[in-house]
N, C-alpha and C positions, 0 to 999 in steps of 0.2 A: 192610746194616749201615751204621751212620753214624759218618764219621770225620771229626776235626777233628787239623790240626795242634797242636802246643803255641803259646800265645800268643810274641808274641814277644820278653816279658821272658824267659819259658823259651827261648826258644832263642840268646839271647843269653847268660843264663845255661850252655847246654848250651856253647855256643863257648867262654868263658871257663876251664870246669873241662875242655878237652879239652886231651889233651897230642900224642897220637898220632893220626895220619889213615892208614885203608887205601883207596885209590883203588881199587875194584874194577872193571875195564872201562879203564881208564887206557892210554890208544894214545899212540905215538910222533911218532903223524903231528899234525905244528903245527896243523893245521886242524882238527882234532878239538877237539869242547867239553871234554873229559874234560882233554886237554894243555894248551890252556890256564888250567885252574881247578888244576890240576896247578902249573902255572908260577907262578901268584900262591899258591897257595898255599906253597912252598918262597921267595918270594921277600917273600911281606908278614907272614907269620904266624910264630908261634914254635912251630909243630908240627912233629913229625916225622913223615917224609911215607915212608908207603911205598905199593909200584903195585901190584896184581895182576893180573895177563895173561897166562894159556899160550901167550900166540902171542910174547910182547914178551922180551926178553933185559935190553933197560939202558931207561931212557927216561929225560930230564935228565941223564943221567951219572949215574943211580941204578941201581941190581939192580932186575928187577922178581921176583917172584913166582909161580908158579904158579898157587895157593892160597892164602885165607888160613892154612891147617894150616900153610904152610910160610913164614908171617913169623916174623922171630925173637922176637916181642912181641904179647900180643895187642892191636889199637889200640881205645881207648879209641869211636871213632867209625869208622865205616862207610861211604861215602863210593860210591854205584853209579851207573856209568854204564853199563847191561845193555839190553837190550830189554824190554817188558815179560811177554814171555812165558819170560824166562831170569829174575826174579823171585823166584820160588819157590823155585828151586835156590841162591841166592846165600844166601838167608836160611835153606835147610837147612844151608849151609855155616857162616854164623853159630853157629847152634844147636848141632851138632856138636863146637866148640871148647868146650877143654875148662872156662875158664874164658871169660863171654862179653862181648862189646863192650856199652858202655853204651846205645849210639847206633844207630840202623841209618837213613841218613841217603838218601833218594832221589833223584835232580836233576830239572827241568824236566822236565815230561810223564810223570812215572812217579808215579800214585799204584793204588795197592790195598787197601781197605780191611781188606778179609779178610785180608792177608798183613801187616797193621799190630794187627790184634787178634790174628797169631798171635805175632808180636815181643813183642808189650806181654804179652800170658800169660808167655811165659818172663822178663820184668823186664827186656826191652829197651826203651828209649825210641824212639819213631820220628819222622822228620819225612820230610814227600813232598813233591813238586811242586816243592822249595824249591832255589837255587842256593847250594851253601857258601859258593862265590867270592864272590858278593850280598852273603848274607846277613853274613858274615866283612865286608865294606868296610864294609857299611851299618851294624853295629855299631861299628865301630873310625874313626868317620867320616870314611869317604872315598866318599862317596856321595851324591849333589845325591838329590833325591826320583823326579825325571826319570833318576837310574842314570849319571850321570857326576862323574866326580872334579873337584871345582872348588877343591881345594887349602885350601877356607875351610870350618870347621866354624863356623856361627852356626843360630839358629831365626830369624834378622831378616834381611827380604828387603832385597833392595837396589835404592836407590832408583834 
């Protein structure tokens, strides 16, 4: 099966109409990718940020979650940092809810095509492979091309 992410007016677009983020996989420990996309996300963005982890209690001085069944909101965006073989079950857990997330969002190294044609069936939008934290700078320009923050939003190099 052949799968293409949304272009990235659409997924700029998709950041723009998002209000609510659920971090699924979302660890405590600072060195984890998940924690830091966690950190900038509560610190640059105006979403609200909730974690899911059966193993996590608080993470930022937030609650974290179980499940998504047991956020008090469903979030607009989806947001995994799973293995790829836990996948499947994250996106049943999606489907399950009673009303569904708009977004079912993937991080670095996580793509599936099959489990993106089963999202998109039920009117899920999906994006894979992609970093929020990235993708969120790179839109809202704090993002050199090279992936660092150079404080200057221009298209004009410098001489």
């Amino acid at each position: 099966m052949s799968w293409e992410n949304p272009p990235a007016w659409r997924r700029q677009q998709i950041l723009r109409d998002t209000r609510t983020v659920a971090v699924v996989g979302a660890s405590p420990n600072p060195a984890r990718a998940s924690n830091f996309v966690a950190t900038y996300l509560l610190a640059s963005t105006g979403f609200d940020v909730y974690f899911v982890n059966p193993n996590a209690r608080e993470i930022l001085g937030r609650p974290v979650y179980p499940s998504l069944a047991e956020l008090p909101v469903v979030p607009d965006l989806v947001d995994v940092f799973r293995k790829p073989e836990d996948l499947g079950g994250v996106l049943d857990e999606v489907l399950a809810l009673e009303s569904r997330p708009r977004t079912f969002w993937l991080q670095f190294g996580l793509f599936d095509a099959e489990l993106a044609g089963r999202a998109e069936a039920a009117g899920i939008e999906v994006v894979m492979d992609r970093c929020l934290k990235v993708e969120h700078a790179r839109f809202a320009g704090g993002l050199h091309l090279a992936g660092f923050n150079t404080g200057v939003i221009s298209s004009r190099r410098r001489d």
